[in-house]
Structures are given as C-alpha cells and as structure tokens.
C-alpha positions as CSV (number, residue, x, y, z in Angstrom):
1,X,43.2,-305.0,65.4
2,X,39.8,-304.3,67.6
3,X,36.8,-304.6,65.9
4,X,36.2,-301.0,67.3
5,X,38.9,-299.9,65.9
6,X,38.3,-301.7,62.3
7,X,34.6,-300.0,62.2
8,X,35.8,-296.5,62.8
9,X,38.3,-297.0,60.2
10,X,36.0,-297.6,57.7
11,X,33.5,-295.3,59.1
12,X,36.4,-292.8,58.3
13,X,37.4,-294.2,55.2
14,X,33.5,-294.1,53.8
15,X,33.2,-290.6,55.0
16,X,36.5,-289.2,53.4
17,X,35.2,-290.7,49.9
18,X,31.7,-289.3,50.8
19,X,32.9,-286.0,50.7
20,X,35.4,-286.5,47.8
21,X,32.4,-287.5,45.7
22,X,30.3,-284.5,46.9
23,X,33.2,-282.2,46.2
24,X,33.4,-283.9,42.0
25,X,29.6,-283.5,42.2
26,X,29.7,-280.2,42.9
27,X,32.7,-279.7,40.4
28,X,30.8,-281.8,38.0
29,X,28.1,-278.9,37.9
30,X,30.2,-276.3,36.9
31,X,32.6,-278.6,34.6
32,X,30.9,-279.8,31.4
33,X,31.0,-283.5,30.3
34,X,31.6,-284.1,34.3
35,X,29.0,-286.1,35.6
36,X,27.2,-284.2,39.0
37,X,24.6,-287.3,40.1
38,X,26.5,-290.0,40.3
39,X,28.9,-288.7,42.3
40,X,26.0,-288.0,44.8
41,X,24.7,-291.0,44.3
42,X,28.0,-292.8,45.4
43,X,28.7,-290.2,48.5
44,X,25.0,-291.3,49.3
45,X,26.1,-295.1,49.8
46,X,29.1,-294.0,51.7
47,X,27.1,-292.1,53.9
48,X,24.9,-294.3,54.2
49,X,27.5,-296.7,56.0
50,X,29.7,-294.2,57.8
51,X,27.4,-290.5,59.0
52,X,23.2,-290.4,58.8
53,X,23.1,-287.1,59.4
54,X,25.4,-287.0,55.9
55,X,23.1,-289.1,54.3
56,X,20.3,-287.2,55.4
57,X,21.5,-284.2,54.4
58,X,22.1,-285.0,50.5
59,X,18.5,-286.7,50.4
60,X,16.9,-283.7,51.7
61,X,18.7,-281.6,49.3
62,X,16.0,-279.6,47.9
63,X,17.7,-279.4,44.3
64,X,19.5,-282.9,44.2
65,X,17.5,-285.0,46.9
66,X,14.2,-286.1,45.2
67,X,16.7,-287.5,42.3
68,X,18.8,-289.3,44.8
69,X,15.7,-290.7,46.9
70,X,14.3,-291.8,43.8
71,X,17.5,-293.6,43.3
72,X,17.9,-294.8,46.8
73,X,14.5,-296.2,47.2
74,X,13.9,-298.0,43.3
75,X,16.7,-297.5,41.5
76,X,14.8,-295.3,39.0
77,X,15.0,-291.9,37.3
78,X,12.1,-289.4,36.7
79,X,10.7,-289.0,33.0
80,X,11.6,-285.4,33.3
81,X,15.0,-285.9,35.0
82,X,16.1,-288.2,31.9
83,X,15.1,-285.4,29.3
84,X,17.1,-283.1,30.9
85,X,20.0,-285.2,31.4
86,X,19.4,-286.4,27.5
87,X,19.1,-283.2,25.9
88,X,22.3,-282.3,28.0
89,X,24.6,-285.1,26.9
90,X,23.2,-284.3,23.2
91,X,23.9,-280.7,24.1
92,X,27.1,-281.0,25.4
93,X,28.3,-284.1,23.1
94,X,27.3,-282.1,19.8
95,X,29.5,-279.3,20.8
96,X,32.1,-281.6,21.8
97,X,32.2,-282.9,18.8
98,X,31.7,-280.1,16.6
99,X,35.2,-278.7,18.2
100,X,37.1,-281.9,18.1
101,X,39.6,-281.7,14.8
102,X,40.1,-285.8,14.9
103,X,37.4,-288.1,13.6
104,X,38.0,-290.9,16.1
105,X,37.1,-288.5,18.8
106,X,34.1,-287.7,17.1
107,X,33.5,-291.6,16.6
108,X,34.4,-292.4,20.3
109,X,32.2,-288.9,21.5
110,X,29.1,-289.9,20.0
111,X,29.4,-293.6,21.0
112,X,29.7,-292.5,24.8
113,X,27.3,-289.6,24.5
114,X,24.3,-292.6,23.0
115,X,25.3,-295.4,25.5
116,X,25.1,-292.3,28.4
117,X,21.3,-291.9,26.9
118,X,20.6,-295.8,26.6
119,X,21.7,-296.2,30.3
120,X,19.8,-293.3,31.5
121,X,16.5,-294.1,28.9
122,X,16.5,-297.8,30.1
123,X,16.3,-297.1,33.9
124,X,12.5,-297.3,35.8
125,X,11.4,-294.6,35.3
126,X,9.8,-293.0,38.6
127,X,6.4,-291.3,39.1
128,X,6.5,-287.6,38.8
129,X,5.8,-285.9,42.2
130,X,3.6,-282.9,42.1
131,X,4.8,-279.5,43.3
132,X,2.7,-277.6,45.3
133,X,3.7,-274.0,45.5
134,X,3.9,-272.5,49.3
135,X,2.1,-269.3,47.5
C-alpha cells in the first residue's frame, strides 16, 4: 500500500474516533457518572493528527476550550475546574451509593469516586485566567 494511501487512512481512522469521542463527551454531559473531558481530551489528540480545523474548533470552545488548552499545553487542570469536578464525583458518587442495595458496590463506588479525586487533585494545577466582561 502507498504511503498516500496509508496516511489518509489513518487520517480517516483518527477523525472517525474524534468524533466518536465528541459524541460520549457530549453524552457524558447529560449521562451522570459519564465522564464529558476526557473524551474531548482524546478527540483533541485525534484531531490533532487527522483535521486542524477539528482541533481548532474544540480548543476554541468557549465552554470546554480553556480546559482542554490548559490540558494541551501543560498537562494541568485549573484550581476551580478540580472543585467542580470534586464536588461532582462526591455528588454524584454519594447518591450512587446511597441507591446501591449491595455493599460491595458501595465499597467499589467510593474507592473509584476517591482515586477519580486523587487523579484530578494531583494534576498541575494551572493559573486561573481572569474574565473580563464585554459589558
């Protein structure tokens, strides 16, 4: 096979799972306990080999783009980005477990629901970036 032909099918290839993993991020922000960033993140990197103007578009996003630049560029999260996402795992988690009948889910809940926090609490964190409001 051409080279040619090998790059487009990969450049096809990483832009079909691009736009898989921006159709579970968006799911993931309607489905609870379904991540939404790190899908981005990874249609990001596919993108990012396969359609710039893809790429661009996510990291221009004006809700997820300065969380997946900050990503892209140091591989860190914003003090204020990993509240949110802690007080949502501890959110979600809690009433996960408080519905669950069998202990072991509990058990296996809260263990996933503290290492998704230590992951998220041990990344660089990045500088907050002012807003400035066009009013």
């Amino acid at each position: 096979m051409e080279v040619a032909t090998l790059q487009r099918v990969s450049n096809s290839v990483y832009r079909a799972l691009g736009l898989l993993f921006v159709g579970l991020g968006v799911a993931g922000v309607f489905i609870p306990l379904m991540p939404t960033t790190i899908f981005l993140i990874l249609a990001v990197g596919c993108f990012s080999k396969s359609d710039p103007r893809l790429e661009a578009w996510l990291l221009n996003h004006p809700t997820f783009g300065p969380t997946l630049r900050d990503w892209s560029r140091s591989r860190s999260i914003r003090l204020s980005t990993k509240r949110v996402a802690c007080a949502t795992v501890f959110v979600v988690f809690l009433l996960s477990i408080l519905l669950v009948p069998l202990m072991a889910a509990k058990v296996g809940l809260a263990a996933t629901g503290i290492a998704i926090c230590a992951y998220i609490l041990t990344r660089r964190t990045a500088p907050e970036v002012p807003t400035i409001s066009p009013y």
